[in-house]
C-alpha positions in Angstrom: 121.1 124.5 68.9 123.7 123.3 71.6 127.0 122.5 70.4 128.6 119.2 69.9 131.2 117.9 72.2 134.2 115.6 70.7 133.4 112.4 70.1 135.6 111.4 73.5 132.8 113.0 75.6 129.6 111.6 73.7 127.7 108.5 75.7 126.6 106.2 72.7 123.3 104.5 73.2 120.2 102.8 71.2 117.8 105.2 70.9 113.9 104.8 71.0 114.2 104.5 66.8 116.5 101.6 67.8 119.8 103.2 66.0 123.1 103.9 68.0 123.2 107.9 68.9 126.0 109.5 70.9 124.5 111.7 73.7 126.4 114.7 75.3 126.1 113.4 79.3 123.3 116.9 79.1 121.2 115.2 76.4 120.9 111.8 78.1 119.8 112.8 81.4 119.5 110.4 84.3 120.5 106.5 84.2 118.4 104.1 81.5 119.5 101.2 82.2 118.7 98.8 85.0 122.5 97.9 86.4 121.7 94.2 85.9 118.8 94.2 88.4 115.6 92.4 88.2 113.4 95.9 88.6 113.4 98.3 85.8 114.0 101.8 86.6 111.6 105.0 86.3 113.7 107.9 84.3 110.8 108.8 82.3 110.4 112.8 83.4 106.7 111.9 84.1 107.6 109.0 86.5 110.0 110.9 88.0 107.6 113.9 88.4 105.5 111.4 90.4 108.0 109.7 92.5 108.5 113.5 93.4 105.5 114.5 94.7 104.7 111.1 96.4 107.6 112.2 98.4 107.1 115.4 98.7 103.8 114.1 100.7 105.6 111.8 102.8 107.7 115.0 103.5 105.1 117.0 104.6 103.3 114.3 106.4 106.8 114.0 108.3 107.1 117.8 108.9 103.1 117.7 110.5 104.3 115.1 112.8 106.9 117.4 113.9 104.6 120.5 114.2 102.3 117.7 116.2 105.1 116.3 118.4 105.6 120.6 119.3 101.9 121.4 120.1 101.5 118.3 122.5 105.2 119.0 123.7 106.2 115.3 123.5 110.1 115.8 122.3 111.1 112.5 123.5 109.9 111.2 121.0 112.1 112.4 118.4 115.1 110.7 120.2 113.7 107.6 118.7 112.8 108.8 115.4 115.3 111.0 114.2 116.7 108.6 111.6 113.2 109.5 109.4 114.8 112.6 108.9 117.7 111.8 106.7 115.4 108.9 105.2 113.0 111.0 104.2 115.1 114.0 103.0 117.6 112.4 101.1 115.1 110.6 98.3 112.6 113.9 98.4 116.1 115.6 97.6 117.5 113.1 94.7 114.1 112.3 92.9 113.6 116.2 92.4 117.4 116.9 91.4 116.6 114.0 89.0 113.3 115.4 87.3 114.6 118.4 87.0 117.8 116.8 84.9 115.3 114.7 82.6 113.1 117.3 81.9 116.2 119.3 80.8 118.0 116.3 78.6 114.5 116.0 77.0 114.3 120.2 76.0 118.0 119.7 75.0 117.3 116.3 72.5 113.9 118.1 71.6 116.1 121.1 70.1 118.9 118.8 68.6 115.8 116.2 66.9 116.9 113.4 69.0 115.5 109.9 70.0 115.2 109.3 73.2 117.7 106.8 74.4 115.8 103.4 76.1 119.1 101.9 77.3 
C-alpha cells in the first residue's frame, strides 16, 4: 500500500460515497470539477480512453493526408495547412498523458480502498 503524505499535501474532496477524503495529488488523478463552466468534464478513465483514440484517428487521418499530399507531390499545400499540425498533436498528446494518469490514480485508490472522488 502507498504511503501517506502529511496532511499539507492531501487534496480533500467528496468522494463517490459522498464523505470528505483527502487524496495524495497521485490518487486523484486528473481535474473533477467543471471550473464553473456550463459543460461537465470527461475524467472518467473510460472517457478518456475514448477521447484518445477518437484522436488518435483524426491523427492518422492527418498523417494520410500528408503521405497523400507526398505521392501527388502537391507541397504547396501544406503552406496553408500547417497550423493542423500543432492542433492536432497537442490534444492527441494531452488526452493520452491524461488516461494514462486516471487509470493510474484509480490502481493507486483501488489498492488504498478509496472512493472515487466526483468533485
Amino acid at each position: 500500500m502507498p504511503s501517506r503524505r502529511s496532511d499539507d499535501q492531501l487534496i480533500y474532496r467528496r468522494a463517490e460515497n459522498g464523505e470528505m477524503v483527502g487524496y495524495t495529488p497521485a490518487e486523484y488523478g486528473v481535474r473533477k470539477d467543471d471550473g464553473g463552466g456550463l459543460v461537465k468534464p470527461v475524467n472518467s478513465s473510460g472517457g478518456l480512453l475514448f477521447l484518445a483514440i477518437l484522436l488518435t484517428a483524426c491523427l492518422g487521418g492527418l498523417i494520410y493526408g500528408v503521405v497523400q499530399i507526398a505521392i501527388q507531390g502537391t507541397w504547396h499545400i501544406l503552406g496553408e495547412v500547417w497550423w493542423v499540425f500543432p492542433a492536432c498533436l497537442y490534444p492527441f498528446t494531452f488526452a493520452w498523458a491524461s488516461y494514462f494518469k486516471e487509470r493510474r490514480a484509480e490502481k493507486l485508490r483501488k489498492a488504498s480502498n478509496l472512493a472515487r472522488p466526483v468533485e
